[in-house]
C-alpha positions, 0 to 999 in steps of 0.5 A: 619638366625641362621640355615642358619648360624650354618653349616658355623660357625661350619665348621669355628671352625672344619677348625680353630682345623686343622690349630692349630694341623697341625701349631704345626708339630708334636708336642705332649704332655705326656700323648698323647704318653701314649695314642698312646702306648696303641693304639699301642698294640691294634693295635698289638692285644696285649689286655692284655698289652694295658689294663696294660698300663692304666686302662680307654683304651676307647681312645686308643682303637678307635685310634687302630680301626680308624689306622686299618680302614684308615692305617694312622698313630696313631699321625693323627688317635687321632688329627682327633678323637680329632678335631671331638669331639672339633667340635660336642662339639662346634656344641652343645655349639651354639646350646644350645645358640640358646636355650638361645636366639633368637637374630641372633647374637648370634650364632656369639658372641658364634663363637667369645668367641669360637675362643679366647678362649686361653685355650681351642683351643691354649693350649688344642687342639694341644694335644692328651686327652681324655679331647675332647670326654669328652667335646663333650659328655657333651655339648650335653648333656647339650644340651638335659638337657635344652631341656629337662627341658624346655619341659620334652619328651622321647627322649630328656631324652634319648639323655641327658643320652646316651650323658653324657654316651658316655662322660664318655667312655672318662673320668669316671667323667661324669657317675655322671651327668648321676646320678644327674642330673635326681634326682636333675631336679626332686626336681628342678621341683617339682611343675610340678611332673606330667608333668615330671614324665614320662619323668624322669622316662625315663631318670632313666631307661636309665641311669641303663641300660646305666650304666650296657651296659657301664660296661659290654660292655668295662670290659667284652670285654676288662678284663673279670672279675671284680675286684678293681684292674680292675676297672680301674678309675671307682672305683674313683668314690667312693675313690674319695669323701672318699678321700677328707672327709679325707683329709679336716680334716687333716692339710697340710703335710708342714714344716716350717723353720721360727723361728719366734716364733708367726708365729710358734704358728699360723700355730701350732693353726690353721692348718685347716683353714689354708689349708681351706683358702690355698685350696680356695686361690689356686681354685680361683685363678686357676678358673679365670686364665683360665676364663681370663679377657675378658670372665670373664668380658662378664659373669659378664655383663650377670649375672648382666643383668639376660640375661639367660632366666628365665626357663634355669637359674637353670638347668644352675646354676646347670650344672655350681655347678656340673662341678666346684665341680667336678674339685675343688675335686682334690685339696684336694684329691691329691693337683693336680688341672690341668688348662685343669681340668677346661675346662669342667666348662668353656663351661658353663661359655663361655654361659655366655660370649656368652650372655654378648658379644652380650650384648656388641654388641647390646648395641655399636650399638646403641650408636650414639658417640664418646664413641661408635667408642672408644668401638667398636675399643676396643673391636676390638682390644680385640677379635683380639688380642685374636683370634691371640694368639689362631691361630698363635702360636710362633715356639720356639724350646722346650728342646724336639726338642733340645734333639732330634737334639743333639741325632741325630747329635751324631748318638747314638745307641738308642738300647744302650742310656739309656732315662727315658723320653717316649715324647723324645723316640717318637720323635726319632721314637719309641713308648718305649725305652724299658729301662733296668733300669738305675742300668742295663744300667750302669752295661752293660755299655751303653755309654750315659744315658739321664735324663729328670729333672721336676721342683724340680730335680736336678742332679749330679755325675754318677760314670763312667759317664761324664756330657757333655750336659745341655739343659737348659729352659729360665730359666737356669735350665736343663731340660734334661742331658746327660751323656756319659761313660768315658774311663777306 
């Protein structure tokens, strides 16, 4: 039933990633205008600026190629790349449970912890990342991983390898499950040296020649010589670790305007542990927000039963230590630690969630009481409610749109508009503004200038200029102000 079963249930979350992209009309996020920019250049054929505008281009370069192929536009070219990875990644993550399980509901609890997962299809799957690539190349790759280790062969040892490489075309982080995870099954499975040695021997191999076919084949067609500077991300790699050896031992640059003189004397007599405690406060809680209380809960109830199968608990346990790491490394590194970082530790904890809701499942059905209608009805309402929220998203005007329709309604020159916002430019219709400069522009006199203010920005008096337009969040505080030239 599970093969006959799998085509459909794919091809339900393939259906469900379209109706989230296309539910949100056009909506796009920073760091996908980034992407289309530099889609854009290379779509012009201009390599070098492409190059300049961010130091990985791998995505930007496919979205270019597929643009040129099909002639639709760079928007639709990224969300198609983005819902084909999300569906070979949630291909492989109901093919590892299948690995994990032989009950033929499993591939159901994994469609269901897939389709109410809030962060990966409500807040991930509308935007344009590179994220998706690298979420499909890892789940294969844990995929083959368990094969793999389960009975060490050939081809699953090269297929594991070229998985976490063509991941790391997306994002550089994955080139170091390539690394570890060769040499760590190694000592994992010591006692069986002579069954697996061929094996990992293969995977070794791949991962150098992988390694240098990878290096050579994106630096040298898209920079042709090899620098520091041109190393794009992959140079993070080494200044990442090193980063954070230095900054663990260095007290958090904070001030204080307390006077309280014992309080004083404790941030001054314990500075490192009290970033230590900061640093795991701030992961942990970060962690279980974006696990969220239901899946966290199936989990527990598979880590509480043992229901992993004996032989895939390491490597399991493995995968799971190396994402986190991976994703807690940023914090003490640049004190940045993004809710989408996380995702790639979350497919490993939606195995067990996966396992623990078929737990829930089988165990409901066997009851035969009032107990059982009132746990069936809960959990009803509990995976709808999820499955709601991710489906059916509220159509709230952003500050974006509202920018937008005032610009429009007051026609302005957009070649003579001043905006420091590139999100708010591709809205109007353009890829960049080509900004001269905010000195610049009021030295040539532009009649408005627009500024977009984060969190801890505020704004004041431009001299020349009058303030005429607050858009305001649900909090009051202004997110973007316009200001236009006074009269002289």
């Amino acid at each position: 039933m599970n093969k006959r079963a799998l085509p459909l249930l794919v091809l339900l979350l393939m259906l469900s990633a379209i109706w989230i992209v296309f539910d949100q009309h056009g909506k796009i996020n920073n760091d996908g205008v980034l992407y289309l920019r530099q889609a854009n250049l290379f779509a012009l054929g201009d390599v070098e600026a492409a190059k300049a505008l961010y130091p990985w281009p791998f995505f930007g370069f496919i979205i270019a190629k597929l643009h040129q192929l099909t002639n639709i536009s760079l928007q639709e070219c990224a969300q198609i790349i983005n819902i084909f990875a999300f569906t070979i990644a949630g291909y492989f993550f109901l093919k590892t449970l299948s690995l994990l399980s032989k009950d033929y509901l499993v591939l159901l609890s994994g469609f269901l912890t897939l389709i109410t997962s809030i962060p990966i299809l409500d807040d991930y799957m509308p935007m344009l990342m590179r994220d998706n690539g690298m979420w499909a190349g890892f789940m294969a790759g844990l995929y083959f991983y368990l094969r793999w280790y389960q009975n060490p062969t050939y081809m699953d040892a090269t297929l594991m390898q070229f998985s976490f490489l063509i991941g790391a075309l997306f994002r550089p982080e994955l080139f170091i499950f390539n690394i570890l995870i060769p040499v760590t099954s190694f000592w994992l499975k010591s006692n069986q040296i002579g069954r697996i040695k061929a094996a990992w021997m293969t995977g070794f191999m791949v991962l150098l020649g992988g390694l240098v076919l990878t290096w050579f084949l994106l630096y040298q067609y898209f920079i042709g010589d090899f620098s520091s500077h041109n190393a794009g991300r992959l140079i993070e790699l080494y200044e990442r670790p090193k980063s954070v050896l230095v900054n663990l031992f260095s007290p958090l640059p904070m001030k204080t305007t307390t006077d309280n003189y014992y309080l004083l004397r404790l941030i001054e007599d314990y500075p490192l542990g009290l970033k230590y405690a900061f640093i795991t406060y701030v992961v942990m809680y970060k962690w279980i927000a974006i696990v969220g209380f239901m899946h966290l809960v199936t989990a527990y109830i598979t880590i509480k039963k043992s229901l992993f199968p004996a032989e895939s608990t390491r490597p399991i346990l493995l995968i799971f230590l190396l994402s986190f790491a991976i994703t807690a490394i940023n914090l003490p590194t640049n004190y940045v630690l993004s809710a989408r970082y996380w995702v790639m530790n979350l497919w490993v904890v939606y195995l067990a969630s996966s396992l623990g809701l078929l737990y829930l499942i089988r165990q409901l059905g066997t009851l035969k009481n009032i107990y059982s209608t009132i746990g069936k009805t809960l959990l009803g309402i509990l995976l709808i409610s999820y499955t709601s929220v991710v489906l059916f998203d509220s159509h709230h005007k952003t500050t974006d749109m509202e920018a937008v329709d005032w610009i429009k309604e007051h026609q302005l020159d957009l070649d003579h508009t001043y905006i420091d916002n590139p999100r708010l430019c591709f809205y109007l219709g353009r890829f960049d503004c080509e900004s001269i400069g905010l000195e610049n522009a009021k030295k040539e006199k532009y009649p408005y200038l627009i500024f977009h203010l984060n969190r801890y920005q505020t704004y004041g008096e431009i001299k020349g200029y009058e303030l005429v337009k607050k858009i305001l969040e649900k909090n009051n505080k202004p997110t973007f102000v316009i200001y236009k030239k006074t009269e002289s």
